[in-house]
N, CA, C and O atoms as a CHARMM CRD file, in Angstrom:
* protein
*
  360
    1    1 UNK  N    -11.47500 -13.17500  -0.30800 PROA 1      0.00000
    2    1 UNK  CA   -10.33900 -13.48800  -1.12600 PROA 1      0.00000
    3    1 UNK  C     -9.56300 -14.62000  -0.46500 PROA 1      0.00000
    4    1 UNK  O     -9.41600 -14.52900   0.75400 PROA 1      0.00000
    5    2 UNK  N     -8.90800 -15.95200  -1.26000 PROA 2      0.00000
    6    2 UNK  CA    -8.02900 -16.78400  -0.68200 PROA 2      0.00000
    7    2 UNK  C     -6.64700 -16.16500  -1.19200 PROA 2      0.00000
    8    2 UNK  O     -6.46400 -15.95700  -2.39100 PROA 2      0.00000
    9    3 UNK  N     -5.86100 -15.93400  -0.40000 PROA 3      0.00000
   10    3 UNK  CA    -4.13000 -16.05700  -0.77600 PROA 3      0.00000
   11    3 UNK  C     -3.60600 -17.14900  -0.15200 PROA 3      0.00000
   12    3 UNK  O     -3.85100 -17.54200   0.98800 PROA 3      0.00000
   13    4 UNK  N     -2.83300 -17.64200  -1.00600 PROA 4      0.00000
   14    4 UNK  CA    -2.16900 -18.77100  -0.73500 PROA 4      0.00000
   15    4 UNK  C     -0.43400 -18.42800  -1.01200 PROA 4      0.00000
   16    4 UNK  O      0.07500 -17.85100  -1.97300 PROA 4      0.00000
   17    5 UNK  N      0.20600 -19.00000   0.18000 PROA 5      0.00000
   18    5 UNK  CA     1.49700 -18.70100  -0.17200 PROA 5      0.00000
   19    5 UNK  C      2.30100 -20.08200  -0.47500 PROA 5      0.00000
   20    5 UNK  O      1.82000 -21.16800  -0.15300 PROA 5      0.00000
   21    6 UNK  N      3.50000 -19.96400  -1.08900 PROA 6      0.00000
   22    6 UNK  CA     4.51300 -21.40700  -0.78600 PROA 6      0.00000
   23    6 UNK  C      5.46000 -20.87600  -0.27400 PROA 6      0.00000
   24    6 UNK  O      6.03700 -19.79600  -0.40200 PROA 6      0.00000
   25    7 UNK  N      5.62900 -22.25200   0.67200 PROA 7      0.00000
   26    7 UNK  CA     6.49100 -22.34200   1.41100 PROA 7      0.00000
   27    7 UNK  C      7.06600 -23.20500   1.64800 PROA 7      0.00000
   28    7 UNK  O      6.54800 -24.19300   2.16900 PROA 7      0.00000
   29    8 UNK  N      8.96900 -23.09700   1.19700 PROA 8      0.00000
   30    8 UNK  CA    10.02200 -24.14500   0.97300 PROA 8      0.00000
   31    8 UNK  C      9.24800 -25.35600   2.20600 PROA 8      0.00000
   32    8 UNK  O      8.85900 -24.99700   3.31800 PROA 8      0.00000
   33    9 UNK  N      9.16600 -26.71200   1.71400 PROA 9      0.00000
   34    9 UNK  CA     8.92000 -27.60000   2.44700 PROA 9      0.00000
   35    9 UNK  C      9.69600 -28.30800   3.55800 PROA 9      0.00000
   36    9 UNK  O      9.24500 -29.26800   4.18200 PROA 9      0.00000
   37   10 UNK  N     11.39600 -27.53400   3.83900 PROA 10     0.00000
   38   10 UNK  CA    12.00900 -27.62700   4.73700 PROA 10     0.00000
   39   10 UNK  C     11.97700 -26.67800   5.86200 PROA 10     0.00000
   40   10 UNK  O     12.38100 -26.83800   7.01400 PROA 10     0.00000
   41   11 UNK  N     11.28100 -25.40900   5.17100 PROA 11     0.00000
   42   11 UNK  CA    11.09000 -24.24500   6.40000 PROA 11     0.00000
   43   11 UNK  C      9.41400 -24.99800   7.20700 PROA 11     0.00000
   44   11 UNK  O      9.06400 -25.00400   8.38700 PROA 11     0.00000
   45   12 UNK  N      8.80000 -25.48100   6.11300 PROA 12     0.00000
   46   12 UNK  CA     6.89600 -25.47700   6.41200 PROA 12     0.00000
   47   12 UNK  C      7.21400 -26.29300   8.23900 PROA 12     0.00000
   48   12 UNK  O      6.96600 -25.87900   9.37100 PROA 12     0.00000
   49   13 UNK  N      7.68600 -27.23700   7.85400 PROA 13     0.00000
   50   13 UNK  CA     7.55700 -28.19500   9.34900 PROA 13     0.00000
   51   13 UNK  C      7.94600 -27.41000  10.63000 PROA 13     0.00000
   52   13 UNK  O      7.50500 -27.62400  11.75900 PROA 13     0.00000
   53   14 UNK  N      8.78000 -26.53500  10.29100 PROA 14     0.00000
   54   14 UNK  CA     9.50800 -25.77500  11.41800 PROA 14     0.00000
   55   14 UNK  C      8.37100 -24.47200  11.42100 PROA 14     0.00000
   56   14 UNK  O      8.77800 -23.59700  12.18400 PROA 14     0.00000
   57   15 UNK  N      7.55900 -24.24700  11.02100 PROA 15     0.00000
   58   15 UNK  CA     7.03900 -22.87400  11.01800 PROA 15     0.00000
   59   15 UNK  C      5.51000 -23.53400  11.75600 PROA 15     0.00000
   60   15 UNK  O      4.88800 -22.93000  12.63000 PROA 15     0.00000
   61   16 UNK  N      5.05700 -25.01700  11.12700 PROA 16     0.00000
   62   16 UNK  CA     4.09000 -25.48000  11.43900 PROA 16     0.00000
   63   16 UNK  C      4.25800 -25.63100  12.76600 PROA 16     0.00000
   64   16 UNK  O      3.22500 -25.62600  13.43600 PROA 16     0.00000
   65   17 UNK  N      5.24500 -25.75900  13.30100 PROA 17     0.00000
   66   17 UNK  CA     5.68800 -26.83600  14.69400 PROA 17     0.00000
   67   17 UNK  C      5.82900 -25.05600  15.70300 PROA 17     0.00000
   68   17 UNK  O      5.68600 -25.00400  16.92500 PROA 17     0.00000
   69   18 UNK  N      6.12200 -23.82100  14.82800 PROA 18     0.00000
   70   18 UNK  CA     6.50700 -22.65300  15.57100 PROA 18     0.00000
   71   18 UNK  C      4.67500 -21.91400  16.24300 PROA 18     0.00000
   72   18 UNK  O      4.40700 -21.05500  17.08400 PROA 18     0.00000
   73   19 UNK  N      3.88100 -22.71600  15.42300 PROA 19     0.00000
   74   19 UNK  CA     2.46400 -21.56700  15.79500 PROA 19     0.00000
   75   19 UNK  C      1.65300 -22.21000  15.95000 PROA 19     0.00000
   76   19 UNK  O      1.79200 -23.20400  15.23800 PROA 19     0.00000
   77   20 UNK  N      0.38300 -22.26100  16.78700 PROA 20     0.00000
   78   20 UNK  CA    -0.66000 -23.46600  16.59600 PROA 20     0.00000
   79   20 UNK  C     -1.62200 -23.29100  15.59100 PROA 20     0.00000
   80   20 UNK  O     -2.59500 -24.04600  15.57400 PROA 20     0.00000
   81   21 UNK  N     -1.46000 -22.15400  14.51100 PROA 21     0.00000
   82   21 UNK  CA    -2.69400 -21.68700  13.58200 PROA 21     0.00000
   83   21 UNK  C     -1.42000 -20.91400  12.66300 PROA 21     0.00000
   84   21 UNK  O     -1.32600 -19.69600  12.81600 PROA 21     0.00000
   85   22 UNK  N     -0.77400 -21.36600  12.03700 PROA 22     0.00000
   86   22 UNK  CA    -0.16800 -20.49600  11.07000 PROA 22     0.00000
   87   22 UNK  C     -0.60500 -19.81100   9.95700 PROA 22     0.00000
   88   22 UNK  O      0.15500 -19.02000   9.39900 PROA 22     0.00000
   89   23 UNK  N     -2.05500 -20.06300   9.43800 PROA 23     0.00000
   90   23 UNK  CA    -2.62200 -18.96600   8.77700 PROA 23     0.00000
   91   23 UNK  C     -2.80800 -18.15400   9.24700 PROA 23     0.00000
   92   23 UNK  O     -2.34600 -17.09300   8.82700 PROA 23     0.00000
   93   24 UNK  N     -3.67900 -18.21600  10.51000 PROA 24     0.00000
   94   24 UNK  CA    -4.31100 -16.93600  11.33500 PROA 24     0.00000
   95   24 UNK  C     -2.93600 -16.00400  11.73900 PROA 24     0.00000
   96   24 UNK  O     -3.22000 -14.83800  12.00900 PROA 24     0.00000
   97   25 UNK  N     -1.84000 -16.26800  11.79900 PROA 25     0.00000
   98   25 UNK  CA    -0.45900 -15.98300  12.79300 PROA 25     0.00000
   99   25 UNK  C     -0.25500 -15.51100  11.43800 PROA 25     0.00000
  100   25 UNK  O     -0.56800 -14.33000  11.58900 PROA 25     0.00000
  101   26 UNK  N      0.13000 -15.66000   9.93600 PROA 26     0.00000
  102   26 UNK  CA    -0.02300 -15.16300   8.72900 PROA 26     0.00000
  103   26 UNK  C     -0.70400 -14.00500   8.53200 PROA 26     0.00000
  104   26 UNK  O     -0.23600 -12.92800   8.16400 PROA 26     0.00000
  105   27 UNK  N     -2.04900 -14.32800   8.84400 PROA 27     0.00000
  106   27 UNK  CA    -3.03300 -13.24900   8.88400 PROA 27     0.00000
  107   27 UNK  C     -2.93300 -12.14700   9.31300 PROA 27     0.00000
  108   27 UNK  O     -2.99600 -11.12400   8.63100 PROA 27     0.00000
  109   28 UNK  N     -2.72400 -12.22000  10.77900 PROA 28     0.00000
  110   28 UNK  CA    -2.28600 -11.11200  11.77500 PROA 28     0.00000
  111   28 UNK  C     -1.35400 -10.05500  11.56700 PROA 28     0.00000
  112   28 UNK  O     -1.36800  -8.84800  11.80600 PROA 28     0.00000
  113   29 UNK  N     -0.40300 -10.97900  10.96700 PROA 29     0.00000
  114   29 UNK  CA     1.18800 -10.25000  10.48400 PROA 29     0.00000
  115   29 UNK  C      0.58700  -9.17600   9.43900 PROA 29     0.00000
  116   29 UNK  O      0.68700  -7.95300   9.53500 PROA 29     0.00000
  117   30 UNK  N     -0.14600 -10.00200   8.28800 PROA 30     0.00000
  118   30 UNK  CA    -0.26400  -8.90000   7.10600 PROA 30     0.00000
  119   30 UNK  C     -1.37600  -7.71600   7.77900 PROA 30     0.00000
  120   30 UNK  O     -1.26900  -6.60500   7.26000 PROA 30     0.00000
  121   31 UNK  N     -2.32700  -7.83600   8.77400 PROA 31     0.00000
  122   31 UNK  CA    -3.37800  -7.10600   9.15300 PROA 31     0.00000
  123   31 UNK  C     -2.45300  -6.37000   9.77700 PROA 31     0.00000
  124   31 UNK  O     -2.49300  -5.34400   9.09700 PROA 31     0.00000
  125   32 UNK  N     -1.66800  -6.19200  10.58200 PROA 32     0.00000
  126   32 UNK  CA    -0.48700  -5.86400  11.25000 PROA 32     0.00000
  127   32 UNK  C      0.23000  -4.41800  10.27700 PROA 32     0.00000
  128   32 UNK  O      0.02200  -3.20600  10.23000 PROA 32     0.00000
  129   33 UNK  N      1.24600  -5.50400   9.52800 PROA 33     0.00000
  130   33 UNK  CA     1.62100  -4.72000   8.61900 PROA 33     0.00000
  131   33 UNK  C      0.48300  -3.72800   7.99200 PROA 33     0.00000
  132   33 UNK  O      0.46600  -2.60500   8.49500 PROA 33     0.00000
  133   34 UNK  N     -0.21600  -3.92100   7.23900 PROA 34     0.00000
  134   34 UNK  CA    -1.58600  -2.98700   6.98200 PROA 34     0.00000
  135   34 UNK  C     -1.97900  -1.99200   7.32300 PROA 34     0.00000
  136   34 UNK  O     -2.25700  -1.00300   6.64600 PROA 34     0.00000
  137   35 UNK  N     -2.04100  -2.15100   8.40400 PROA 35     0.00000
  138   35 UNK  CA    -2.35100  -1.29300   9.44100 PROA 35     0.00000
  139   35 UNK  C     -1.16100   0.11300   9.41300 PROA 35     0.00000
  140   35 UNK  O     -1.30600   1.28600   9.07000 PROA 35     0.00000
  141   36 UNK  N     -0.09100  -0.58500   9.89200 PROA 36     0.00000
  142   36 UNK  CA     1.21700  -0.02600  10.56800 PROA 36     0.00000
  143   36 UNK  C      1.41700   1.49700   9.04400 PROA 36     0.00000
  144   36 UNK  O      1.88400   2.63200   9.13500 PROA 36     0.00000
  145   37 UNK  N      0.67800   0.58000   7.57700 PROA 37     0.00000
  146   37 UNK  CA     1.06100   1.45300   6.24900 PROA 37     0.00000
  147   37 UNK  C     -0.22700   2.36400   6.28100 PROA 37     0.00000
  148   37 UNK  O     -0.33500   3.29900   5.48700 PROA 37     0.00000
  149   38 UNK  N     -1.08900   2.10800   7.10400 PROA 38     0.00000
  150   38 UNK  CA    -2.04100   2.77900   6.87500 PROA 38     0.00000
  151   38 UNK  C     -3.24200   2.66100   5.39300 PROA 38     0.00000
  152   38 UNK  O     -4.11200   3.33100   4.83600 PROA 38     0.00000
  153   39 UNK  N     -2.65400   1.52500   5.30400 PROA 39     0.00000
  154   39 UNK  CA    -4.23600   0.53100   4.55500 PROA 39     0.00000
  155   39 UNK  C     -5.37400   0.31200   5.13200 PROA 39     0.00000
  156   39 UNK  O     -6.42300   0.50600   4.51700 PROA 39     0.00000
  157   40 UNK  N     -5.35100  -0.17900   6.55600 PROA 40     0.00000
  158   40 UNK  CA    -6.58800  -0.42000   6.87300 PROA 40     0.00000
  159   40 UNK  C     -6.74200   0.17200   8.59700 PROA 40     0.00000
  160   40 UNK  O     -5.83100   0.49800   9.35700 PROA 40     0.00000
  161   41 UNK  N     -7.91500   0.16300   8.79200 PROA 41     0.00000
  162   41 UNK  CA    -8.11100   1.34200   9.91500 PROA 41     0.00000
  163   41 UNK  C     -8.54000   0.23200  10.96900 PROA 41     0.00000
  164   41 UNK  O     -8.73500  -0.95400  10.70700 PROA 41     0.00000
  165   42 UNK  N     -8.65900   0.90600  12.33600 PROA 42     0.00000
  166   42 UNK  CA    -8.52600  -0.48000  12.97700 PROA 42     0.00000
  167   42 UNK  C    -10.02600  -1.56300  13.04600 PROA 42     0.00000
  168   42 UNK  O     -9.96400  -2.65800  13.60500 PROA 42     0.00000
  169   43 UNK  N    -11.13000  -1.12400  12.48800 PROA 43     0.00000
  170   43 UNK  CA   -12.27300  -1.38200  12.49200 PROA 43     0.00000
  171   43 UNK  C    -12.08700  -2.47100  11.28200 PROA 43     0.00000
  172   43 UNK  O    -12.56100  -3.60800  11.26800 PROA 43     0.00000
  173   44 UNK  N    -11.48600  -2.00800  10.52500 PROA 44     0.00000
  174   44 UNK  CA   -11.23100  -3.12100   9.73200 PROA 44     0.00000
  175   44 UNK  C    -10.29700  -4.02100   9.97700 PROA 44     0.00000
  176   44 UNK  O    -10.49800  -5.22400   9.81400 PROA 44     0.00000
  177   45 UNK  N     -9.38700  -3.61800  10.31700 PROA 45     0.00000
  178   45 UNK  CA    -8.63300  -4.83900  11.19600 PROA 45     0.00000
  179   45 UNK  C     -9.71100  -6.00100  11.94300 PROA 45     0.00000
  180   45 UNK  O     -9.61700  -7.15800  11.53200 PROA 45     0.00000
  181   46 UNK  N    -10.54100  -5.75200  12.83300 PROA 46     0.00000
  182   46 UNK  CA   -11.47100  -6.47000  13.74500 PROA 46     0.00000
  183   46 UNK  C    -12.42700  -7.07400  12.54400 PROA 46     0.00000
  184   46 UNK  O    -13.06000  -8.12500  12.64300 PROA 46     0.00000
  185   47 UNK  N    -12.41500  -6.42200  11.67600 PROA 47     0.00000
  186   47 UNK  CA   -13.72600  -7.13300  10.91200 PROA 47     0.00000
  187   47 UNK  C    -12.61500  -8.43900  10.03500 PROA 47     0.00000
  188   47 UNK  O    -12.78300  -9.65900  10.05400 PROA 47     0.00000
  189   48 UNK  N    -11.78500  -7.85100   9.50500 PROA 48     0.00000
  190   48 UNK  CA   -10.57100  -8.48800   8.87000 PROA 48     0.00000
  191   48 UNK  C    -10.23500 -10.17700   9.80100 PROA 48     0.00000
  192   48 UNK  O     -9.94100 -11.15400   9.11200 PROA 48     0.00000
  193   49 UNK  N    -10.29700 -10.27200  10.86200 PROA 49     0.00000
  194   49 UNK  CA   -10.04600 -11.22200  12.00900 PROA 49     0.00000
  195   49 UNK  C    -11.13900 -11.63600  12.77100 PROA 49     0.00000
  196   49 UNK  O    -11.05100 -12.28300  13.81400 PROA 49     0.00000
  197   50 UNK  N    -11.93900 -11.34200  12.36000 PROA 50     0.00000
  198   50 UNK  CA   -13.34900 -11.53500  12.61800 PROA 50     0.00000
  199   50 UNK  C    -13.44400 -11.51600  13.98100 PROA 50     0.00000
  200   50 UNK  O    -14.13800 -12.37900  14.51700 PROA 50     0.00000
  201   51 UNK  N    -12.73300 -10.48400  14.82200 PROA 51     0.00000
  202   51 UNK  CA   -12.88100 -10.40900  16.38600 PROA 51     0.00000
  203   51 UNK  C    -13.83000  -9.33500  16.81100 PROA 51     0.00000
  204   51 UNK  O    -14.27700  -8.38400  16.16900 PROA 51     0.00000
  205   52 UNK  N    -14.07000  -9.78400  18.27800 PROA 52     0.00000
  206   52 UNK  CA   -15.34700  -9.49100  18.73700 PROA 52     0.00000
  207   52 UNK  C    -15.59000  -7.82600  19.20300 PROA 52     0.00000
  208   52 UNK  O    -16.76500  -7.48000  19.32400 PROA 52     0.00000
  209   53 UNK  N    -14.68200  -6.96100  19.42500 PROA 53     0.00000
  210   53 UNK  CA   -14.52600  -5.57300  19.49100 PROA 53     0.00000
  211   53 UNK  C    -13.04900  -5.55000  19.38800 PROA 53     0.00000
  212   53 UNK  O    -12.11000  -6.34500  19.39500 PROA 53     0.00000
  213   54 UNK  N    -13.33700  -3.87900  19.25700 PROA 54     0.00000
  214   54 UNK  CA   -11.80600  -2.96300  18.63500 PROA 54     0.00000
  215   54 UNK  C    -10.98000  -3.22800  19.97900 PROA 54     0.00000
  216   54 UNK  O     -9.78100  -3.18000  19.70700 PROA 54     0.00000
  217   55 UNK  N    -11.15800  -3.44000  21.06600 PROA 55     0.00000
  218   55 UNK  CA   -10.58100  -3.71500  22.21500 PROA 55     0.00000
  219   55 UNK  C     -9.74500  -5.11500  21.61500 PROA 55     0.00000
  220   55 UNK  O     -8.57600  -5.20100  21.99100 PROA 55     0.00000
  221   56 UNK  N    -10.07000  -5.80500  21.04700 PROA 56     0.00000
  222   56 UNK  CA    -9.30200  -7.28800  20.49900 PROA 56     0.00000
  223   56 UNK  C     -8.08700  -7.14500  19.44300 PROA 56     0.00000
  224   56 UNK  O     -7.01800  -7.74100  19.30400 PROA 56     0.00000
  225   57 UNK  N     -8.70100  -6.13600  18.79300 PROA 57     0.00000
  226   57 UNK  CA    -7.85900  -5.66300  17.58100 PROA 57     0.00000
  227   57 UNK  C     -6.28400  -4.98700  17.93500 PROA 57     0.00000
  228   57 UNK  O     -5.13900  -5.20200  17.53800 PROA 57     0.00000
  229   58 UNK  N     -7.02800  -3.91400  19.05600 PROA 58     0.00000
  230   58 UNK  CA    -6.18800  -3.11900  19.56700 PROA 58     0.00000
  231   58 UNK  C     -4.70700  -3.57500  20.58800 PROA 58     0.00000
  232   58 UNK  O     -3.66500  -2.96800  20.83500 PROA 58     0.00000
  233   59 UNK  N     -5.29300  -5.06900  21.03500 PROA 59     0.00000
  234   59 UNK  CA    -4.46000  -5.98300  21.89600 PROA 59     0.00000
  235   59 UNK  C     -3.86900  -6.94000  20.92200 PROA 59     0.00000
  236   59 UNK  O     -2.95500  -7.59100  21.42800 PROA 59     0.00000
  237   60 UNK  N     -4.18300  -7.29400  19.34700 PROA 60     0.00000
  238   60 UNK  CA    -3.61700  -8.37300  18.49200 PROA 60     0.00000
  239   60 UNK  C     -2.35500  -7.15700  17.78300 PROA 60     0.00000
  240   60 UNK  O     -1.34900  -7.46300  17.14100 PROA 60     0.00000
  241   61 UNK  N     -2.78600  -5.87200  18.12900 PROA 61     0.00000
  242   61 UNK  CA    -1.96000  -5.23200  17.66000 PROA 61     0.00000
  243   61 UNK  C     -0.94400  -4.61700  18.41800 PROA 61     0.00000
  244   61 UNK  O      0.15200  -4.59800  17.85700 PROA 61     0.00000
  245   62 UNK  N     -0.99300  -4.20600  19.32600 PROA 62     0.00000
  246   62 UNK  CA    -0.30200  -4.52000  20.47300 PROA 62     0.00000
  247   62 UNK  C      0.93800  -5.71100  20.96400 PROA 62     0.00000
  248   62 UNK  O      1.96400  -5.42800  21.58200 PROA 62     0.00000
  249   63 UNK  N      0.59400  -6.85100  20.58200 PROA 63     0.00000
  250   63 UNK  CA     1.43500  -8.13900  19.95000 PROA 63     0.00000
  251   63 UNK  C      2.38700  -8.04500  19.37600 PROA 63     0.00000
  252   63 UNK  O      3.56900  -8.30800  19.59500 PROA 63     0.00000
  253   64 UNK  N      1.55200  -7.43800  18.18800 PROA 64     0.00000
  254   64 UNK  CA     2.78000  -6.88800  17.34600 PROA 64     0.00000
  255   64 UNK  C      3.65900  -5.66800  17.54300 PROA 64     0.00000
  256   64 UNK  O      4.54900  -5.17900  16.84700 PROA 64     0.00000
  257   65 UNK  N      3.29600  -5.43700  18.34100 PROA 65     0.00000
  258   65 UNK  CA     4.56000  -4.16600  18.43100 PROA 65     0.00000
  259   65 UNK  C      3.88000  -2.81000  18.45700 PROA 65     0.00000
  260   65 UNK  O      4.53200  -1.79900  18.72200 PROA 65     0.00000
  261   66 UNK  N      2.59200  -2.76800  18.18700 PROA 66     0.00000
  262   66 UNK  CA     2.00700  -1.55300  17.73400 PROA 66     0.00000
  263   66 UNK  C      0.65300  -0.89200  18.42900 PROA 66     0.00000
  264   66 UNK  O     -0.38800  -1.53700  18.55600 PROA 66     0.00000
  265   67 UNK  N      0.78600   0.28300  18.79900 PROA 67     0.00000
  266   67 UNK  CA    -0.67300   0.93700  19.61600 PROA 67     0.00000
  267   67 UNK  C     -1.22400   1.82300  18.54700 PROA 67     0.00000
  268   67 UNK  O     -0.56400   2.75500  18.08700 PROA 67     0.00000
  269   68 UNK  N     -2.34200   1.55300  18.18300 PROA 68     0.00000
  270   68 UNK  CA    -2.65800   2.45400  17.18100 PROA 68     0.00000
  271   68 UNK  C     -3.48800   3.78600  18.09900 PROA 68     0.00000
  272   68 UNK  O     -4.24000   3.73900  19.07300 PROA 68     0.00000
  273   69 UNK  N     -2.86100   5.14600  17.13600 PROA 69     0.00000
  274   69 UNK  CA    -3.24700   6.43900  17.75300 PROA 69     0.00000
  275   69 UNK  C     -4.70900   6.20300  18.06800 PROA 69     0.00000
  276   69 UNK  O     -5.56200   5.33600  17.88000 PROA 69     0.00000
  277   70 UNK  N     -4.56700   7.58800  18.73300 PROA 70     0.00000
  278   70 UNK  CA    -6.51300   8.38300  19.14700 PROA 70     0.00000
  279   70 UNK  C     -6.49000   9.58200  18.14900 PROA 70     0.00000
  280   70 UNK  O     -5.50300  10.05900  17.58800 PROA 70     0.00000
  281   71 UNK  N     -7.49600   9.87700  18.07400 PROA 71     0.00000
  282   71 UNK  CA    -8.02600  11.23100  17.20300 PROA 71     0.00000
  283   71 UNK  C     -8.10700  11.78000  18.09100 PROA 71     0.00000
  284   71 UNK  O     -8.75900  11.14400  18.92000 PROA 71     0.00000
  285   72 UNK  N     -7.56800  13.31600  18.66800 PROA 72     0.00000
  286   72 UNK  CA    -8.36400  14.01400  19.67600 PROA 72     0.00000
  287   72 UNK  C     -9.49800  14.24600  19.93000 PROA 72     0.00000
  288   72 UNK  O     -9.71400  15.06400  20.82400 PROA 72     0.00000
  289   73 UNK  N    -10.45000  13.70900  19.34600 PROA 73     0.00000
  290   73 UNK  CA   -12.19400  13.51400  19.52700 PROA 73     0.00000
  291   73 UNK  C    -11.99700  12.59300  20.05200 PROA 73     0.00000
  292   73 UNK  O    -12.50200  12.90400  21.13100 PROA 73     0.00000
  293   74 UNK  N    -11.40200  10.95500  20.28200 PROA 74     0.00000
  294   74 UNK  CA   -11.33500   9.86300  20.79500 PROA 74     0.00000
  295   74 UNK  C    -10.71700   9.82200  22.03600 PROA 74     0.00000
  296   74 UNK  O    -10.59900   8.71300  22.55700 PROA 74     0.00000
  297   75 UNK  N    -10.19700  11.03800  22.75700 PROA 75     0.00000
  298   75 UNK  CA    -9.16800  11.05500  23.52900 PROA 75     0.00000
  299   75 UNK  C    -10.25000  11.81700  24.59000 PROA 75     0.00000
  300   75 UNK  O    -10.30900  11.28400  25.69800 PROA 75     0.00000
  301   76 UNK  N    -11.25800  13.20500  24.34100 PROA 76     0.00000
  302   76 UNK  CA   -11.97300  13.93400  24.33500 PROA 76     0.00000
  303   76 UNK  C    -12.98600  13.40400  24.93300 PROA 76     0.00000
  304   76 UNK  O    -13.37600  13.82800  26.02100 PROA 76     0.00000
  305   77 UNK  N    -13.59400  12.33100  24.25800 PROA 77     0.00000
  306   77 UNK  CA   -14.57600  10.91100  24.24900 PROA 77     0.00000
  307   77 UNK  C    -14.34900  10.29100  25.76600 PROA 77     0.00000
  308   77 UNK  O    -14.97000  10.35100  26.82700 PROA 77     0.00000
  309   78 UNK  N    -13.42500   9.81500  25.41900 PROA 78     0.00000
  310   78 UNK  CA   -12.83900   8.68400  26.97900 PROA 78     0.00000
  311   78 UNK  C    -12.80200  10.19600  28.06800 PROA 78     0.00000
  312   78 UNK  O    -13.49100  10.16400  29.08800 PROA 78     0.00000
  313   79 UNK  N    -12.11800  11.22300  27.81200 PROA 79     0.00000
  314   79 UNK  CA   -12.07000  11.99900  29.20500 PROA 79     0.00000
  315   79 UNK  C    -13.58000  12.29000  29.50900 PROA 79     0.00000
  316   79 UNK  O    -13.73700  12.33400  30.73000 PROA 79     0.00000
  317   80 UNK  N    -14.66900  12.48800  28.86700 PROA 80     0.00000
  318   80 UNK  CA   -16.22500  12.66400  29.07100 PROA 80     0.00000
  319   80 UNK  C    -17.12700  11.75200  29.42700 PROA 80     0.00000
  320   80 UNK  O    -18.33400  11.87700  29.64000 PROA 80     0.00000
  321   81 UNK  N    -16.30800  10.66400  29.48000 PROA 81     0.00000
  322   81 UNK  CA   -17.03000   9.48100  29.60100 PROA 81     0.00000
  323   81 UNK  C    -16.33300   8.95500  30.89500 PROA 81     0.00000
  324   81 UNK  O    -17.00700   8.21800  31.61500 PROA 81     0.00000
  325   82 UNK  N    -14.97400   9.27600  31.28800 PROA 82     0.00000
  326   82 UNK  CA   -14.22500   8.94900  33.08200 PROA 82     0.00000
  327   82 UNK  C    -15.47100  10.14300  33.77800 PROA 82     0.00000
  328   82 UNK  O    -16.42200   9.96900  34.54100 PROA 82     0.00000
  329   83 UNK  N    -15.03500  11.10900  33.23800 PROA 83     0.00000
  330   83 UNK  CA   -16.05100  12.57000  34.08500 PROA 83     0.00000
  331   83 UNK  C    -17.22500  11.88800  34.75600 PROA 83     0.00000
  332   83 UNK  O    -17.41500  11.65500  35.95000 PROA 83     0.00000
  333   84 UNK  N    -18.01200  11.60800  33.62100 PROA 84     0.00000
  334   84 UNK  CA   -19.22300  11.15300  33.74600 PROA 84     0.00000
  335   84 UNK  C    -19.37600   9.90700  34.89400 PROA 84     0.00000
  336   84 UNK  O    -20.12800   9.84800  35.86700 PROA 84     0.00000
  337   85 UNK  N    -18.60500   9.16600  34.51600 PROA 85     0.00000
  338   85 UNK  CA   -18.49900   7.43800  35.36500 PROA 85     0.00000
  339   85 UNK  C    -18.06500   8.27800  37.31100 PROA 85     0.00000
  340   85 UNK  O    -18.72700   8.30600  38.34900 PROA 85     0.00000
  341   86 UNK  N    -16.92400   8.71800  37.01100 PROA 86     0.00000
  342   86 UNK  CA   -16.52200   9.00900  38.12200 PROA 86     0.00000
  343   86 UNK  C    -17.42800  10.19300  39.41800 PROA 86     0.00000
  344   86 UNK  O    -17.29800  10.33400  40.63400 PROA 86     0.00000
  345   87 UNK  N    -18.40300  10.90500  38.28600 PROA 87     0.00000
  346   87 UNK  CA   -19.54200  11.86800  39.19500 PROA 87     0.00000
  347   87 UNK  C    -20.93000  11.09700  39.14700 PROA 87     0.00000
  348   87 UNK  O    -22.03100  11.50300  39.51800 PROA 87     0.00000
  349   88 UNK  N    -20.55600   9.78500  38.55000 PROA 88     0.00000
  350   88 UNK  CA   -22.41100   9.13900  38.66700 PROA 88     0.00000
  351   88 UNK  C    -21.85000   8.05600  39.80800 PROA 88     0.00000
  352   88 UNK  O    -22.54800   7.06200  40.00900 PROA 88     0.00000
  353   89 UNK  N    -20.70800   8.20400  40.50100 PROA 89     0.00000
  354   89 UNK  CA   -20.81900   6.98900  41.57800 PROA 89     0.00000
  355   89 UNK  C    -20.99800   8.04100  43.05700 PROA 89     0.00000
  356   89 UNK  O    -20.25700   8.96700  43.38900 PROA 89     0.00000
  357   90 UNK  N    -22.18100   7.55100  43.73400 PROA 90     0.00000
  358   90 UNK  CA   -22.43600   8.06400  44.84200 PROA 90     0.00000
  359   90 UNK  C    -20.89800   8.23900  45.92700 PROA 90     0.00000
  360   90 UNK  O    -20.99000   8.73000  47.05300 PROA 90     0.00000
């Protein structure tokens, strides 16, 4: 999908001059917001921004102000997986 916004041509120069990518900085905000309403989950966020793992997503969101939760299976996950790391080092 393209969205296109307008924007008063006395704010554009000052907003252009505020970001080095003001779509993507656009982008972020609404993936952001999205998120925050619980539209989109964070996997889609990463696919949404076309970044390279949820670790990217999780730090663009972070930016914004926001840590998105764990599921207690995800929380469960990481403690089985320190266990593991921390009894496979000699």
């Amino acid at each position: 999908m393209t969205l296109t916004v307008d924007i008063p041509d006395d704010l554009a120069a000052d907003l252009g001059a505020g970001f080095q990518n003001l779509g993507h900085a656009a982008l972020e905000a609404l993936a952001a917001e999205a998120f925050s309403k619980e539209v989109l989950s964070l996997e889609q966020i990463r696919r949404m921004l076309a970044l390279g793992s949820l670790w990217e997503a999780q730090a663009m969101l972070s930016r914004h102000g926001m840590w998105p939760d764990q599921s207690a299976e995800e929380i469960l996950a990481d403690a089985r997986r320190s266990f593991d790391f921390r009894h496979a080092i000699p």
